[in-house]
C-alpha positions as a Markdown table, in Angstrom:
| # | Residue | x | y | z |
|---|---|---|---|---|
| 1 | Unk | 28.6 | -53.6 | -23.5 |
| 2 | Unk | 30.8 | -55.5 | -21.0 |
| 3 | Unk | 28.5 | -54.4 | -18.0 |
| 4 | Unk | 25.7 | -56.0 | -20.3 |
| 5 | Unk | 27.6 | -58.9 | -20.7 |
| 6 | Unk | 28.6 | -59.2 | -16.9 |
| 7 | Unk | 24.7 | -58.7 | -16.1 |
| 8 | Unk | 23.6 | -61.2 | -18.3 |
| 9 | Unk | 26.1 | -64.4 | -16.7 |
| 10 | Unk | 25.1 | -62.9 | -13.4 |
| 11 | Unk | 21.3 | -63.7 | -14.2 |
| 12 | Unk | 22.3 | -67.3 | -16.0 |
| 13 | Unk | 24.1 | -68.2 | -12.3 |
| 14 | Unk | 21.7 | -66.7 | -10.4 |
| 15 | Unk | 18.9 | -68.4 | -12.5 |
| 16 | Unk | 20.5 | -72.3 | -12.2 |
| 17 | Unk | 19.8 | -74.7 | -9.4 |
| 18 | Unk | 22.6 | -76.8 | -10.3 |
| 19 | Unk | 25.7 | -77.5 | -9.2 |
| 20 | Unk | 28.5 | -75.3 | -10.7 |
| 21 | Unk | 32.5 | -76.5 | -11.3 |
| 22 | Unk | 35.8 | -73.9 | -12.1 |
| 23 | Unk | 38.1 | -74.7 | -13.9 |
| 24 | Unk | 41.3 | -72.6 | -13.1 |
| 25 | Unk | 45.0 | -71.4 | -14.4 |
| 26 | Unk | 47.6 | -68.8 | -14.9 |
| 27 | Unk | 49.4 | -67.7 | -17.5 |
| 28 | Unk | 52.1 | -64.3 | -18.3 |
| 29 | Unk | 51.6 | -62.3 | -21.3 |
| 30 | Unk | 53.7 | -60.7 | -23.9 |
| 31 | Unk | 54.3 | -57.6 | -21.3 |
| 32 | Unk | 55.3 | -60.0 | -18.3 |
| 33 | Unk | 52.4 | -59.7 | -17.0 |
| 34 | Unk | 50.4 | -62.4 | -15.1 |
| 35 | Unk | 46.5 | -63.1 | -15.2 |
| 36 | Unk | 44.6 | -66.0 | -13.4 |
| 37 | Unk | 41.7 | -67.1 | -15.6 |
| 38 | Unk | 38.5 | -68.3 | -14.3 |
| 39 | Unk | 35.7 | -70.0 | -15.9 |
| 40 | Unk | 32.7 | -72.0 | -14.6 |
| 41 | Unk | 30.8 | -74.9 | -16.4 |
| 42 | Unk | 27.3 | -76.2 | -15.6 |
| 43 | Unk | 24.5 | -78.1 | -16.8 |
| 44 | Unk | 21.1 | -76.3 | -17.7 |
| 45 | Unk | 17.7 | -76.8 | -16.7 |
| 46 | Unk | 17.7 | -78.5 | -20.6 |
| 47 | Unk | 20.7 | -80.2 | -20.3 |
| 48 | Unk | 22.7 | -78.5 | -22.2 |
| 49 | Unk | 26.7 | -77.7 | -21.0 |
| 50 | Unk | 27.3 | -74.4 | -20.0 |
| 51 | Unk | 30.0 | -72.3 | -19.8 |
| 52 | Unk | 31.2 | -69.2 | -18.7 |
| 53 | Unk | 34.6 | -67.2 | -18.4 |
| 54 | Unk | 34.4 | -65.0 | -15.3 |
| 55 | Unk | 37.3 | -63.4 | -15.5 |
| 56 | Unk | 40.9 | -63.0 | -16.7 |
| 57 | Unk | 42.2 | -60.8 | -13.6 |
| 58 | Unk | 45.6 | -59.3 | -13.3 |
| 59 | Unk | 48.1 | -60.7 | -10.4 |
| 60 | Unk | 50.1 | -58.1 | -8.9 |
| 61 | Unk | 51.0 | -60.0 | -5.5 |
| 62 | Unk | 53.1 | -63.4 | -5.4 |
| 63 | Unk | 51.3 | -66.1 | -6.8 |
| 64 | Unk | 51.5 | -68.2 | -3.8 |
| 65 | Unk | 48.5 | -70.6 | -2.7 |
| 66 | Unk | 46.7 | -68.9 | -0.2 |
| 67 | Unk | 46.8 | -65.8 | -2.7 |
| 68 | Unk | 45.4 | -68.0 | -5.4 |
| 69 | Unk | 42.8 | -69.1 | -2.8 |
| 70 | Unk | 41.1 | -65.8 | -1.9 |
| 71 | Unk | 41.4 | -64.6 | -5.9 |
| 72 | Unk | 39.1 | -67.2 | -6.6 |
| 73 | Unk | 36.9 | -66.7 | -3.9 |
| 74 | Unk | 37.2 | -63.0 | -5.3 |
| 75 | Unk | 36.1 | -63.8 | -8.4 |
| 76 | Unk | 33.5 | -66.4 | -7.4 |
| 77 | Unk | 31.8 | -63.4 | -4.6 |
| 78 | Unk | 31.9 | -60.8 | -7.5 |
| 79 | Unk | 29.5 | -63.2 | -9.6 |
| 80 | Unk | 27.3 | -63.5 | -6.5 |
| 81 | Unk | 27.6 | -67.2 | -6.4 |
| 82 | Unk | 26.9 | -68.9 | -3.4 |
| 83 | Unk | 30.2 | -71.5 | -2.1 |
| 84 | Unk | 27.5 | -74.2 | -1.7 |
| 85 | Unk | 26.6 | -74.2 | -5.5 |
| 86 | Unk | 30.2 | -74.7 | -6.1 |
| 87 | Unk | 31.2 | -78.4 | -6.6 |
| 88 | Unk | 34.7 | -78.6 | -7.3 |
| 89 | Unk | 37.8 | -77.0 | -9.0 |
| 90 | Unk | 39.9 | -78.3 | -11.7 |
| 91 | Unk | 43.3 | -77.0 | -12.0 |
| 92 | Unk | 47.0 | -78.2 | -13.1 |
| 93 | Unk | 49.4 | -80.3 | -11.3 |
| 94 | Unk | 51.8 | -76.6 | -10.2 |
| 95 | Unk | 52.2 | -76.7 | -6.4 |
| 96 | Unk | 50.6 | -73.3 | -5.4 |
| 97 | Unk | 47.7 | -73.9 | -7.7 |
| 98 | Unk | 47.5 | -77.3 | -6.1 |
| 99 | Unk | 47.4 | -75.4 | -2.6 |
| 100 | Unk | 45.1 | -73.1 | -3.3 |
| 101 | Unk | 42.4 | -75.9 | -4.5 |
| 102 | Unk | 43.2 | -77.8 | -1.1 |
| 103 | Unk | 42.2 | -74.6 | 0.8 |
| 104 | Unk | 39.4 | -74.5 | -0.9 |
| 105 | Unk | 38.4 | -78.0 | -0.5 |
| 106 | Unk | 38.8 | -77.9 | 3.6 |
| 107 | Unk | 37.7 | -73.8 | 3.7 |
| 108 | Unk | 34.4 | -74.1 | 1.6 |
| 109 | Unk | 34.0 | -78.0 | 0.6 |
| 110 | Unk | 35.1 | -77.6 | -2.9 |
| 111 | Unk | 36.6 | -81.1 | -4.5 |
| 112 | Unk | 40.0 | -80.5 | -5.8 |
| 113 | Unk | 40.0 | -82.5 | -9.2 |
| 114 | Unk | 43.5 | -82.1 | -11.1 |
| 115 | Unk | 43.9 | -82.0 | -14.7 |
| 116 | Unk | 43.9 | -85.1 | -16.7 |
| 117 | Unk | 45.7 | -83.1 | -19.6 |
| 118 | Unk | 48.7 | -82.3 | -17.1 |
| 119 | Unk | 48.9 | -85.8 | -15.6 |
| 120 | Unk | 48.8 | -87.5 | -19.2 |
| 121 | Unk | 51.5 | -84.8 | -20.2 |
| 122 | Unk | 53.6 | -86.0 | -17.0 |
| 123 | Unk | 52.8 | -89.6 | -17.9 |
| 124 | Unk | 55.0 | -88.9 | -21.2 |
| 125 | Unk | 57.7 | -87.5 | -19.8 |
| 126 | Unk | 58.5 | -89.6 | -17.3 |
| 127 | Unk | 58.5 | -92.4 | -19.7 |
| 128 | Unk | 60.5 | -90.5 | -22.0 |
| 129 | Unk | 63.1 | -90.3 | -18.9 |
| 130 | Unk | 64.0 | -93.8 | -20.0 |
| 131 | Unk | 67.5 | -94.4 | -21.2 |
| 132 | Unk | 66.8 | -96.2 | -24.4 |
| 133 | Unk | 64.1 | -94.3 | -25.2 |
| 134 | Unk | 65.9 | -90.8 | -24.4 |
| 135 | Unk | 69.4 | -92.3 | -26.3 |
| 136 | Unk | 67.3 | -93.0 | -29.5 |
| 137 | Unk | 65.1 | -89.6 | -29.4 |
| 138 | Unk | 68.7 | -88.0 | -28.8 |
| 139 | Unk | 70.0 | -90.1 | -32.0 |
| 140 | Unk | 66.7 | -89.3 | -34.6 |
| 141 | Unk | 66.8 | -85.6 | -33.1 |
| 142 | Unk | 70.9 | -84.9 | -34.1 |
| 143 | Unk | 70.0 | -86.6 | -37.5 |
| 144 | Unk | 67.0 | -84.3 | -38.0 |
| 145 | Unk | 69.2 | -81.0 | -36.7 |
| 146 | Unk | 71.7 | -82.0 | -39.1 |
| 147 | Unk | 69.2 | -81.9 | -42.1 |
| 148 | Unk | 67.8 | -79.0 | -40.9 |
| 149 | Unk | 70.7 | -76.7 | -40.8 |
| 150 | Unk | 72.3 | -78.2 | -43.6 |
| 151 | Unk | 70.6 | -77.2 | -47.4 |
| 152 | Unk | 72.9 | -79.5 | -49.2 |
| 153 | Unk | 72.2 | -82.6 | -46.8 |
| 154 | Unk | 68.6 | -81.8 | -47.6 |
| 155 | Unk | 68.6 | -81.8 | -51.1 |
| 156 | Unk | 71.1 | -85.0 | -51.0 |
| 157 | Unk | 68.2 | -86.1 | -48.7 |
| 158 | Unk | 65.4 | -85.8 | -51.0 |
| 159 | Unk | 67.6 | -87.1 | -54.3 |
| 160 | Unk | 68.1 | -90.1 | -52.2 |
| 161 | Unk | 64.3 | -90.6 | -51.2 |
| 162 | Unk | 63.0 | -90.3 | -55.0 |
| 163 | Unk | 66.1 | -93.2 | -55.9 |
| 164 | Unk | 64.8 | -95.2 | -53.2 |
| 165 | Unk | 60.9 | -94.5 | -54.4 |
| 166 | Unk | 60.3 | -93.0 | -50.3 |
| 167 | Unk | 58.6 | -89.7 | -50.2 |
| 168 | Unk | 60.0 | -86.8 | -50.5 |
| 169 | Unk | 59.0 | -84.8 | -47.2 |
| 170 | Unk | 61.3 | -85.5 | -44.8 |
| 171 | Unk | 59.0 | -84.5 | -42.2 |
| 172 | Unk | 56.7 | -87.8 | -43.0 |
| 173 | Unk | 59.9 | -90.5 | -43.1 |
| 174 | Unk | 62.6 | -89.2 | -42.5 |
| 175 | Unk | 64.0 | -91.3 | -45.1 |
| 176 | Unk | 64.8 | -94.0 | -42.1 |
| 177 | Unk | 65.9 | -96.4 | -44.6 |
| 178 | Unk | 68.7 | -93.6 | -45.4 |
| 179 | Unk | 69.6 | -92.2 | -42.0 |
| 180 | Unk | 72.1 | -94.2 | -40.2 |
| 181 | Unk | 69.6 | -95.4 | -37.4 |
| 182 | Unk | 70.3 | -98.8 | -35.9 |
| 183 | Unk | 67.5 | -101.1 | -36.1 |
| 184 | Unk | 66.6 | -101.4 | -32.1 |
| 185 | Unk | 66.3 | -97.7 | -32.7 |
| 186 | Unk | 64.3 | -97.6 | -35.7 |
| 187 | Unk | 61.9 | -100.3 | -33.7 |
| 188 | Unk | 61.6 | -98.5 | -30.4 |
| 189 | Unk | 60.4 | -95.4 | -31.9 |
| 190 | Unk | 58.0 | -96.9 | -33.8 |
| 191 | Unk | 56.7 | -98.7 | -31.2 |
| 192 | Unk | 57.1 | -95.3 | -29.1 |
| 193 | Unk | 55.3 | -93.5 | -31.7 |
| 194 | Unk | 52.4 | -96.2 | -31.3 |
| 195 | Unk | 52.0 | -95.6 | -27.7 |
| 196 | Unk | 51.4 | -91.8 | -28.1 |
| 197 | Unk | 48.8 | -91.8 | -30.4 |
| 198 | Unk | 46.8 | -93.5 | -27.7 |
| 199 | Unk | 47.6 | -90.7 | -25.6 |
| 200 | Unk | 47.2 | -88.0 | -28.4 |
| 201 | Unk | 43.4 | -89.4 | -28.8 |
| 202 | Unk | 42.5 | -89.5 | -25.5 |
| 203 | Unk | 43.9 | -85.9 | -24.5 |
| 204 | Unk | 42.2 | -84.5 | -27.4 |
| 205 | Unk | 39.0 | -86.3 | -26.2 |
| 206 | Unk | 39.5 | -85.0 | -22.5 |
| 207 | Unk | 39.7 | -81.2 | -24.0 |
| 208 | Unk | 37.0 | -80.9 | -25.1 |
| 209 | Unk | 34.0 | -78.4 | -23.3 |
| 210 | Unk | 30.8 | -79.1 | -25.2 |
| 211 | Unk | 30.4 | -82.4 | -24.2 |
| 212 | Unk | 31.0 | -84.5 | -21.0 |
| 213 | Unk | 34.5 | -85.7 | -20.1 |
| 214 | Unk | 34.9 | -86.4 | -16.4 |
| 215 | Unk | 32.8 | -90.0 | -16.4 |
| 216 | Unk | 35.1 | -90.8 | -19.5 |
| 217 | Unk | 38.8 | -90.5 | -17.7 |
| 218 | Unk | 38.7 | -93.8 | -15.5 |
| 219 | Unk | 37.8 | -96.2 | -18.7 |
| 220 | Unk | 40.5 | -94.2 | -20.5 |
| 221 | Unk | 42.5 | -95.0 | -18.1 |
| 222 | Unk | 42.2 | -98.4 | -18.2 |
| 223 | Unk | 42.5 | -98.3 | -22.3 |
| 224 | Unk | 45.5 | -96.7 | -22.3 |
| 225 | Unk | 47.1 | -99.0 | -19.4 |
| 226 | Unk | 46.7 | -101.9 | -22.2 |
| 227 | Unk | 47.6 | -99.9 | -25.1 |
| 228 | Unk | 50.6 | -99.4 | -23.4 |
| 229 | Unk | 51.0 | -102.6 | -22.3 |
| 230 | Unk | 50.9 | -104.4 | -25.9 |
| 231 | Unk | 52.7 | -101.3 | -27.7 |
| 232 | Unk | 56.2 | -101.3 | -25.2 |
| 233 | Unk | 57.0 | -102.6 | -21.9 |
| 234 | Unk | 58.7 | -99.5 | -20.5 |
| 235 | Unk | 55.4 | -97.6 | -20.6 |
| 236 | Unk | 52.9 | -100.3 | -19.1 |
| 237 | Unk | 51.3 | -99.0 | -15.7 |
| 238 | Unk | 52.6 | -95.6 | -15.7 |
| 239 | Unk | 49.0 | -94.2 | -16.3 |
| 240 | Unk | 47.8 | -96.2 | -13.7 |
| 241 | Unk | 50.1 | -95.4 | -11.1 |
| 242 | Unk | 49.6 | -91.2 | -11.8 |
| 243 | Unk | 45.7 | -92.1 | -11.9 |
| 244 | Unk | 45.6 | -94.7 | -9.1 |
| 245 | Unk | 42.6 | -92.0 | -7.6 |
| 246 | Unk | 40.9 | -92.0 | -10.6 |
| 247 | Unk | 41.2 | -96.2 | -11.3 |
| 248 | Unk | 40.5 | -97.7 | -7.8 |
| 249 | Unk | 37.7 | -97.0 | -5.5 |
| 250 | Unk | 37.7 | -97.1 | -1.7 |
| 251 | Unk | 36.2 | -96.4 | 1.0 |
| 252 | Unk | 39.2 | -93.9 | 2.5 |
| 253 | Unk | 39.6 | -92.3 | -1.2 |
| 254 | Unk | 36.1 | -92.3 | -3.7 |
| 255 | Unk | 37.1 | -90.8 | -6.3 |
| 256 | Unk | 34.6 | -87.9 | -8.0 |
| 257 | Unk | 35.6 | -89.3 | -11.6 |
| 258 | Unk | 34.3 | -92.7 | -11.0 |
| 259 | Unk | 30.9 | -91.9 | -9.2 |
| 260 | Unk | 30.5 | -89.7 | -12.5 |
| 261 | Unk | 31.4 | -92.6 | -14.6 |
| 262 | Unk | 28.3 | -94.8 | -12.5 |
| 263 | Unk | 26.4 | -91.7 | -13.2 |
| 264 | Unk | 27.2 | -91.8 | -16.9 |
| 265 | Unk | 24.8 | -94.5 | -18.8 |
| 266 | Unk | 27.6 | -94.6 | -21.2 |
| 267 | Unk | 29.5 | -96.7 | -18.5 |
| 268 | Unk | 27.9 | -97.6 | -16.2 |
| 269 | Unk | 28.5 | -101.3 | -15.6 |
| 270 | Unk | 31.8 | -100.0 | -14.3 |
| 271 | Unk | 33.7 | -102.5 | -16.1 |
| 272 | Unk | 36.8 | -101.0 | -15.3 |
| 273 | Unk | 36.2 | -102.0 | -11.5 |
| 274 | Unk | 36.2 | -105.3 | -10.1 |
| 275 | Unk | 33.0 | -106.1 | -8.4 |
| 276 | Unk | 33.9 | -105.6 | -5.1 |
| 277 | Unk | 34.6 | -102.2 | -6.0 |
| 278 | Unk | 31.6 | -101.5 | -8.2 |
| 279 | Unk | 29.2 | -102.7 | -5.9 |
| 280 | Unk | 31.0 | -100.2 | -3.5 |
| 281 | Unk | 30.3 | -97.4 | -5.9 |
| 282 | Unk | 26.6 | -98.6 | -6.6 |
| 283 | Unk | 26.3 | -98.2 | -2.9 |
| 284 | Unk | 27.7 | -94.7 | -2.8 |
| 285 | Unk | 25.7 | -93.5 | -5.9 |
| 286 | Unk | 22.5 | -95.0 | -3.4 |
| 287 | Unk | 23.7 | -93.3 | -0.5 |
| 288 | Unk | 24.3 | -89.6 | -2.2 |
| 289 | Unk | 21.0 | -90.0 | -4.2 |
| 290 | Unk | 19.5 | -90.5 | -0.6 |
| 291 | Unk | 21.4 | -87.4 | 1.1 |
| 292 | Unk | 20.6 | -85.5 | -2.2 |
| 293 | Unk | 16.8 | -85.7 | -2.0 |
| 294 | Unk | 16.5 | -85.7 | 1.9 |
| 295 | Unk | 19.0 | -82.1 | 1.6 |
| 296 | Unk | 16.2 | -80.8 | -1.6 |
| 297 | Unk | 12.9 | -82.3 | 0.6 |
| 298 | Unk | 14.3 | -80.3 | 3.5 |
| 299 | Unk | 14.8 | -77.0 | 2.0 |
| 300 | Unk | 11.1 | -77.2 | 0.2 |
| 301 | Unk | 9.4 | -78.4 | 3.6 |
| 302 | Unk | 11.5 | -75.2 | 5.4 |
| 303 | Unk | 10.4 | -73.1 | 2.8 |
| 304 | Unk | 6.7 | -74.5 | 3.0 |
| 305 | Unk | 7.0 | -74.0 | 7.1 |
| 306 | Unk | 7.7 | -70.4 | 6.5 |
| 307 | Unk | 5.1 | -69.7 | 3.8 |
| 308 | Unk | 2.3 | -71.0 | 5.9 |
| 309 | Unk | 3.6 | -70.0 | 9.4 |
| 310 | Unk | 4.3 | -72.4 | 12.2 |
| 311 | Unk | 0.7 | -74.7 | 13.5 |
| 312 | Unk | -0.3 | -74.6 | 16.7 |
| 313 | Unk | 0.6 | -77.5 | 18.2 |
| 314 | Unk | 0.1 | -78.9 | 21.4 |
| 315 | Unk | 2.7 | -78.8 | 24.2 |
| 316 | Unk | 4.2 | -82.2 | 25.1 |
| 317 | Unk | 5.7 | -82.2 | 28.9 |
| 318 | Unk | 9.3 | -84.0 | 29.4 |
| 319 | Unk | 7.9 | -87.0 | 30.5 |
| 320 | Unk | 5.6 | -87.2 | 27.4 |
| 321 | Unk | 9.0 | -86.6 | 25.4 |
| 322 | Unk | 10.4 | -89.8 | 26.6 |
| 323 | Unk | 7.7 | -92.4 | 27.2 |
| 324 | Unk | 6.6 | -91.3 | 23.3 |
| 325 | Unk | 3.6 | -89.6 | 21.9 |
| 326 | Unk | 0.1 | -91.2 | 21.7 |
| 327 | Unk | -0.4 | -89.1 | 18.3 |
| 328 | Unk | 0.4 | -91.0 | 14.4 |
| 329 | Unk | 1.9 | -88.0 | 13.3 |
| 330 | Unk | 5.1 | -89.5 | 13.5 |
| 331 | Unk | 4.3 | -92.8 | 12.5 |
| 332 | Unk | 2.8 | -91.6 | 9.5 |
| 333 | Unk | 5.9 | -89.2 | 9.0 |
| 334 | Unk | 8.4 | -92.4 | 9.8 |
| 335 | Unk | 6.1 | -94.4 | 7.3 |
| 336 | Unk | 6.3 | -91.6 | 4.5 |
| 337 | Unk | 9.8 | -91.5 | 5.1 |
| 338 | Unk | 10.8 | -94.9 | 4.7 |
| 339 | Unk | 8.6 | -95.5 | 1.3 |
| 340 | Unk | 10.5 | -92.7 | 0.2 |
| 341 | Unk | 13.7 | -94.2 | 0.7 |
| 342 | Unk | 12.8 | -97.5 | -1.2 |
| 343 | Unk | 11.4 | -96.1 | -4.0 |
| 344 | Unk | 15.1 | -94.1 | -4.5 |
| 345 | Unk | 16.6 | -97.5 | -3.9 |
| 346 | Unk | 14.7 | -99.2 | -6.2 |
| 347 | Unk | 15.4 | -96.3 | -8.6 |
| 348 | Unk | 19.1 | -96.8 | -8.3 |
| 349 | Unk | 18.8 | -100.7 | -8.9 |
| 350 | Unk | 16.5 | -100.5 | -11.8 |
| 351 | Unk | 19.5 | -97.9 | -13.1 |
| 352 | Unk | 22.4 | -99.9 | -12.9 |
| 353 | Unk | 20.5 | -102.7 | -13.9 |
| 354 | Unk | 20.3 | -100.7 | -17.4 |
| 355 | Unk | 21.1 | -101.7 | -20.8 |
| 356 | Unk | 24.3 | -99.4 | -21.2 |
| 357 | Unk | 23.9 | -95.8 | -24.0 |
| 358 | Unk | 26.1 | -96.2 | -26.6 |
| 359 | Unk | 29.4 | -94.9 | -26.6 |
| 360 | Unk | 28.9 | -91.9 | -29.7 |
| 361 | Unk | 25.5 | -91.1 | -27.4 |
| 362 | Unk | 25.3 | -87.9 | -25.4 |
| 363 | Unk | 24.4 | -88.9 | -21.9 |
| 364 | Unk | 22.6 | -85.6 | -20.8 |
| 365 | Unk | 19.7 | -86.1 | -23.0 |
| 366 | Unk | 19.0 | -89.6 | -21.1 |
| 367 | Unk | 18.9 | -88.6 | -17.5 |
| 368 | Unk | 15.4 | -87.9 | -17.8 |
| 369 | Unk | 13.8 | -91.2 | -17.0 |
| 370 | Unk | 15.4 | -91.4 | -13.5 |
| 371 | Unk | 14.6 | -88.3 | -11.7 |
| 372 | Unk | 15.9 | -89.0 | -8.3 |
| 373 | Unk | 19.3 | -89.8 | -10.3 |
| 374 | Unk | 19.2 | -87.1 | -12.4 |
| 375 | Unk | 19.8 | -84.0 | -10.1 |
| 376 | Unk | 22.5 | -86.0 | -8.6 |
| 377 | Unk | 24.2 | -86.6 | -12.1 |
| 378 | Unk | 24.4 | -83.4 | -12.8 |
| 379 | Unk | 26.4 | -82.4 | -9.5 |
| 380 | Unk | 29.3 | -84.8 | -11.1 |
| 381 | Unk | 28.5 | -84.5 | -14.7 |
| 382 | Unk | 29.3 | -81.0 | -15.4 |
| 383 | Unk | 33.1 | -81.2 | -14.0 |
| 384 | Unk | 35.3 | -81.1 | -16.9 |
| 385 | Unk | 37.9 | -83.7 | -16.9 |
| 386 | Unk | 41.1 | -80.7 | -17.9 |
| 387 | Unk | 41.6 | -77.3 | -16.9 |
| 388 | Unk | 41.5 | -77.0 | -20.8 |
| 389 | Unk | 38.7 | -74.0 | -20.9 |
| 390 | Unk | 40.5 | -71.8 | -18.7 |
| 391 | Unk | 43.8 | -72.2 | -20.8 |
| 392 | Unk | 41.7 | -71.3 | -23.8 |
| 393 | Unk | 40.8 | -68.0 | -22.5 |
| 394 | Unk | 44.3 | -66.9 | -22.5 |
| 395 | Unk | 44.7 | -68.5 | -26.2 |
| 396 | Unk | 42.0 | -65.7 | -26.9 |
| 397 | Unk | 44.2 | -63.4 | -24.3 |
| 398 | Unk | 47.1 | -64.3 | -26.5 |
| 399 | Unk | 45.4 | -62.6 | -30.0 |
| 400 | Unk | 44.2 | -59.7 | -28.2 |
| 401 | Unk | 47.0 | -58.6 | -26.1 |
| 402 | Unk | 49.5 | -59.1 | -29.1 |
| 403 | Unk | 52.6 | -57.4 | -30.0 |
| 404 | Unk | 51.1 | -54.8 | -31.1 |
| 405 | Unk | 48.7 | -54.5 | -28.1 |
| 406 | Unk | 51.1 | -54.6 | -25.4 |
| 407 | Unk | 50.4 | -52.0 | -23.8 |
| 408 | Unk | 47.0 | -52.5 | -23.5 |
| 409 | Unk | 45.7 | -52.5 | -19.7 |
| 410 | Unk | 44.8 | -55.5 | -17.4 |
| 411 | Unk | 41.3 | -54.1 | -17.0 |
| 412 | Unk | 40.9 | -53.8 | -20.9 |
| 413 | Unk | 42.2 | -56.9 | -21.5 |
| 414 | Unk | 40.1 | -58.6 | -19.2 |
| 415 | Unk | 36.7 | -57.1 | -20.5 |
| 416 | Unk | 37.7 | -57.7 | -24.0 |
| 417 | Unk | 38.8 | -61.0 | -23.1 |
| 418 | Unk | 35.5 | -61.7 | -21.2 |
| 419 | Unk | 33.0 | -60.1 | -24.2 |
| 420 | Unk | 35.3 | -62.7 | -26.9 |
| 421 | Unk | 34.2 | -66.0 | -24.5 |
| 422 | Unk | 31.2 | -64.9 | -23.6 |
């Protein structure tokens, strides 16, 4: 059943066109025992997501960069996927994963795109790092200890709530009209508590596989640098200083996430740009759309070439070569070329001159009216924003090498882990 299984992604990789992006991590189970999990995502003929778990395989050497570097390029070789399908790698902010995904990038041209889940996450705690904020967390955690160990204190606790009409779970209130908070306190964390939901909704939203996420992160970016900003002071531009890369556009640094935010017709008046820098990124979009067909038009005229054999053609001396030929061939060819080119320009202006989709709209089933656009969209379009669907594999790692399955072996575990997400 697994060698079924393993046929059948085979086929669907072998089968695509598109561009394909992996999303990486590593993780120890309950017998000490490390894995590296592998999954790839891309976007069908039909545009529909896809996504595959390639495998959970067993680490047995240090898990040092360049190790991590050729286990991928294991894994990725073993599914008979060529390096230039690959588009990029998504992976968490640890050093030696980092390395590996820069290797990568300069070995086989493979963006390294870090995950937005980790860098929110590191976000928090830096901000948490912040004496009044870590004096009255340290304050509301002792009082929460106290009622924890405590069974008296707790049912003092709730005789006191139902006197003072408050609810009764001490989980929802904490009773803070009760518990000897002082009022800065008691304001900060509310305010604190305010801030975090914006960053609960938008790593929630960056998790998730069945839809796109990468074209979202820099305009969530920008909405949670001015939630922060009106909900407390001490938190306002951290996001943007850990996502400068993914907020700013340049010509030195172009950030993947905001040429798939142009590429998304849910934003793509890049309003989180000024216009210097958005007509920078129309400009890009133009130029890729260009390299993109000229790259397709090539490989169909090679193939052509081959079909049909090579024409006889007429030899042309040196001197010929230089003073130019008297034939149109190439004027017709330079002619062909250049309406070509103008009619992908005009196709990205009459894009970004667009009405934009609406936000609770699925940008995949839009792409079709712009065809020179549209194989380009889905190069970018299919990263996912976290390296959230490789964790998930080991969540389904997790139930099946349990306890009670300790002993169960790495190959095992990785079939049975492959057959449950596949």
């Amino acid at each position: 059943k697994y060698e079924t299984s393993l046929a059948k992604v085979k086929e669907a990789l072998k089968a695509t066109e598109n561009k394909i992006a992996l999303t990486t991590d590593a993780w120890t189970s309950v017998a000490t025992e490390a894995y590296l999990g592998i999954a790839c995502h891309f976007i069908s003929d039909g545009w529909e997501l896809t996504s595959f778990c390639l495998t959970t395989m067993p680490l047995e050497e240090r898990h040092t960069g360049p190790n991590i570097a050729a286990w991928v390029e294991q894994a990725v070789e073993r599914f008979e996927i060529p390096t230039s399908k690959i588009v990029a790698v998504v992976h968490d902010n640890g050093s030696n994963v980092a390395l590996a995904a820069n290797i990568l990038q300069e070995k086989n041209g493979w963006v390294s795109v870090c995950c937005a889940g980790h860098t929110l996450q590191l976000v928090i705690n830096h901000a948490l790092k912040n004496p009044q904020i870590s004096k009255a967390l340290g304050a509301s955690r002792s009082l929460v200890e106290h009622f924890k160990r405590s069974e008296l204190a707790a049912s003092n606790l709730k005789l006191k709530q139902k006197q003072m009409g408050t609810p009764e779970d001490p989980a929802t209130q904490r009773g803070k009209q009760y518990l000897d908070l002082k009022s800065d306190q008691r304001t900060l964390l509310e305010e604190l508590a305010q801030a975090l939901q914006a960053f609960e909704c938008a790593t929630v939203y960056l998790s998730g596989e069945s839809y796109v996420t990468v074209s979202a992160l820099p305009p969530l970016v920008k909405g949670l640098l001015k939630s922060t900003h009106t909900s407390y002071e001490t938190c306002a531009g951290l996001p943007g200083s850990c996502f400068k890369g993914e907020v700013t556009f340049t010509d030195d640094k172009q950030s993947k996430q905001i040429i798939a935010a142009a590429l998304d017709p849910r934003f793509l008046q890049l309003k989180f740009l000024t216009p210097e820098e958005r007509f920078s990124v129309q400009n890009k979009v133009q130029a890729l759309a260009l390299q993109n067909m000229d790259r397709s038009t090539g490989n169909q005229d090679a193939t052509a070439s081959a079909e049909k054999g090579s024409p006889n053609r007429r030899t042309v001396s040196v001197l010929d070569s230089l003073l130019g030929s008297d034939s149109t061939d190439s004027d017709n060819d330079d002619s062909e070329e250049d309406a070509h080119n103008q009619k992908i320009r005009d196709e990205v202006l009459m894009y970004f001159g667009e009405q934009p989709l609406s936000k609770t709209q699925s940008p995949l089933s839009w792409w079709k009216w712009f065809p020179a656009l549209a194989s380009l969209a889905k190069s970018f379009l299919c990263i996912p924003a976290t390296s959230t669907p490789s964790e998930r594999l080991f969540s389904a790692a997790g139930n099946i090498a349990s306890k009670k399955r300790a002993s169960l072996s790495p190959e095992h575990l990785n079939m049975l882990t492959c057959l449950h997400c596949n």
